[in-house]
N, C-alpha and C positions, 0 to 999 in steps of 0.2 A: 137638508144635507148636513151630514154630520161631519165632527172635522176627521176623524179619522177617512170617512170615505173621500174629503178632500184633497189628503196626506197621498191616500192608495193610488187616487187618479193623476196626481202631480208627476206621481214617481214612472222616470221613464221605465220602461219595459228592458229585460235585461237579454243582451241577443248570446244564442249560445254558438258552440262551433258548430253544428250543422248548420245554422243560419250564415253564418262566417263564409264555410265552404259552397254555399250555393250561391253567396253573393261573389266570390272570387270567380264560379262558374261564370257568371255575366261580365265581367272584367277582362277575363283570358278569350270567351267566346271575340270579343268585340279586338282583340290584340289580333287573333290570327287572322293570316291572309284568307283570300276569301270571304262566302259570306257563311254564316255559321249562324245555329239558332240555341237555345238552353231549352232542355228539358226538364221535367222531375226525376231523372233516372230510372231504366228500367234493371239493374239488378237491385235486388234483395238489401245491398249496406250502404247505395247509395244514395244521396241527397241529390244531383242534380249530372247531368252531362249536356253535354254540349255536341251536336248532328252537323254536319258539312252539307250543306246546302245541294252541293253540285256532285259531291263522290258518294256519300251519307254515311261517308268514317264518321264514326262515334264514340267518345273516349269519358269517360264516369268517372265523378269525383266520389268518390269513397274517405268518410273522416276515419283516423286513425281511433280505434278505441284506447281507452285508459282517461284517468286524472290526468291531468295535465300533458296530455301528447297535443300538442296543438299543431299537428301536420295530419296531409291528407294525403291518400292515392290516386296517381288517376290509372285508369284500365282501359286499353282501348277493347275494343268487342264492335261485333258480336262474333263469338266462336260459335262458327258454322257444327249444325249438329251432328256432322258425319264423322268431325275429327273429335268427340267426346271420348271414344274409346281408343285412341291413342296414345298407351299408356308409356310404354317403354320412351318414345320422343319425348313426352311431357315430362318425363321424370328428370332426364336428362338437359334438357335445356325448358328453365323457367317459362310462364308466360311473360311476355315482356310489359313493366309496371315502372311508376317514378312517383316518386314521395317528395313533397314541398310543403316547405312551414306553412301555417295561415297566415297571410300577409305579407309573402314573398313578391314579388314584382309581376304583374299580371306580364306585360312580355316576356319575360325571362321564362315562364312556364307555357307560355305561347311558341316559343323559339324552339323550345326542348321539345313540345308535342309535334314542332311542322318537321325539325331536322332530326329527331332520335326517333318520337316513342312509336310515331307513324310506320318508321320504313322499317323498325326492329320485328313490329308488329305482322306487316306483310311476309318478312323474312321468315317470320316464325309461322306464319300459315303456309307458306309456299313450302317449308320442311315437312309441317307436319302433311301437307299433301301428297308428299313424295314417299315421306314414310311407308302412308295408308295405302301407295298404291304397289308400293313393293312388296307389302306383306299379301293384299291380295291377289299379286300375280303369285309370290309364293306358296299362297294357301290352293291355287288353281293348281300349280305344275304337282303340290303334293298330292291332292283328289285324283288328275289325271295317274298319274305314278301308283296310286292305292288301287285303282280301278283297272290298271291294267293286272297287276299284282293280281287280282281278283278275280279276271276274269278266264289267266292262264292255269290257277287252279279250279274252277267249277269247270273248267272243259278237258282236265287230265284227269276228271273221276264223273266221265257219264253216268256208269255202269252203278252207283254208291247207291241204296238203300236210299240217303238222305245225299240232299247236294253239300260240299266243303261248306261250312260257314268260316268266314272270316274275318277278324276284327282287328282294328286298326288301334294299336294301343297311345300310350304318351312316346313322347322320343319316337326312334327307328325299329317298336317293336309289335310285332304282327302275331295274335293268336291264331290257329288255325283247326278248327276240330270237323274230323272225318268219321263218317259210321262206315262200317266194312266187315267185311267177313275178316279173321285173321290171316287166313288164306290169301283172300282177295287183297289183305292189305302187302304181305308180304310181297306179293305179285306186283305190285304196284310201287316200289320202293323207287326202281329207278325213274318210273313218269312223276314221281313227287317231287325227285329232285332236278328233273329237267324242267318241272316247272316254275321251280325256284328259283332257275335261273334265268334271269335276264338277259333277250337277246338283242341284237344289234340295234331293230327298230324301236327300239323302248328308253323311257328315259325313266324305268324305276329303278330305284337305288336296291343295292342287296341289300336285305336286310337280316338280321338275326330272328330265327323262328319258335314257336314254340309247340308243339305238339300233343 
């Protein structure tokens, strides 16, 4: 053995901050109430999280990149995959995250995850729940409303060469293209617009047409 390989093997190993942040995971796991285990993380930037035993809340320590940033994130998850296309909620209110130096006080980030980052977390699924379900009652009552729209003009032009086509454009605005004899069309002027109109039993909005 040579002395330099003496030198190499003497010299301790140098721990970096992932290593840092995965050990603070096993520190904070063991702080909070309950019983709780450490993982190796399952997103993409983390190093390690930590599962609740008994609920299986799950909160990721994620290290800050850069030189010298010596803080990490934790993230609680997992975001259920129905609410990924919840974009206007999301935009609007963050997902709820907490950033602590390396070295911070394993309760002090144990405290913050059981009183803050937990219930900010539920708060925020329970919005974007309500969000996703308002949009698709609204996207229901529009389909119903389009379809009724649709259905009062394919039966005010039996008699048409071709049936009304109808298209449902961006915003409140409705194509509508009819084949007809000129005759026939002109004939037909006033059933075009009684059936533009919407009547009692209907919950379609007027809309502007185009022809």
């Amino acid at each position: 053995m040579t002395t330099s390989t003496v030198a190499a093997a003497d010299k301790p190993a140098r721990i970096s901050k992932n290593d840092r942040v995965a050990l603070a995971a096993i520190d904070v796991a063991t702080a909070l109430p309950g019983k709780w285990t450490v993982g190796r993380g399952r997103g993409r930037n983390q190093v390690a999280d930590v599962v609740c035993l008994a609920t299986g809340v799950r909160v990721g320590f994620e290290p800050v990149p850069g030189p010298g940033a010596w803080h990490y994130r934790l993230v609680p998850g997992d975001l259920p995959r129905e609410l990924d296309d919840v974009f206007l909620w999301y935009c609007r209110d963050p997902f709820p995250d907490a950033t602590f130096a390396v070295g911070a006080p394993a309760a002090e980030i144990a405290t913050d995850i059981h009183q803050r980052l937990i219930p900010a977390f539920h708060q925020w699924l329970d919005r974007a729940q309500t969000a996703r379900r308002e949009r698709l009652h609204a996207q229901t009552r529009l389909y119903k409303a389009q379809r009724a729209i649709a259905d009062q003009l394919e039966k005010a032009f039996p008699q048409a060469p071709q049936p009304a086509r109808i298209y449902f454009l961006s915003g409140d605005l409705v194509s509508i293209t009819l084949t007809m004899a000129v005759d026939d069309a002109l004939a037909r002027i006033p059933a075009l617009a009684q059936a533009l109109r919407p009547d009692d039993a209907t919950t379609a909005p007027s809309t502007p047409t185009e022809t």
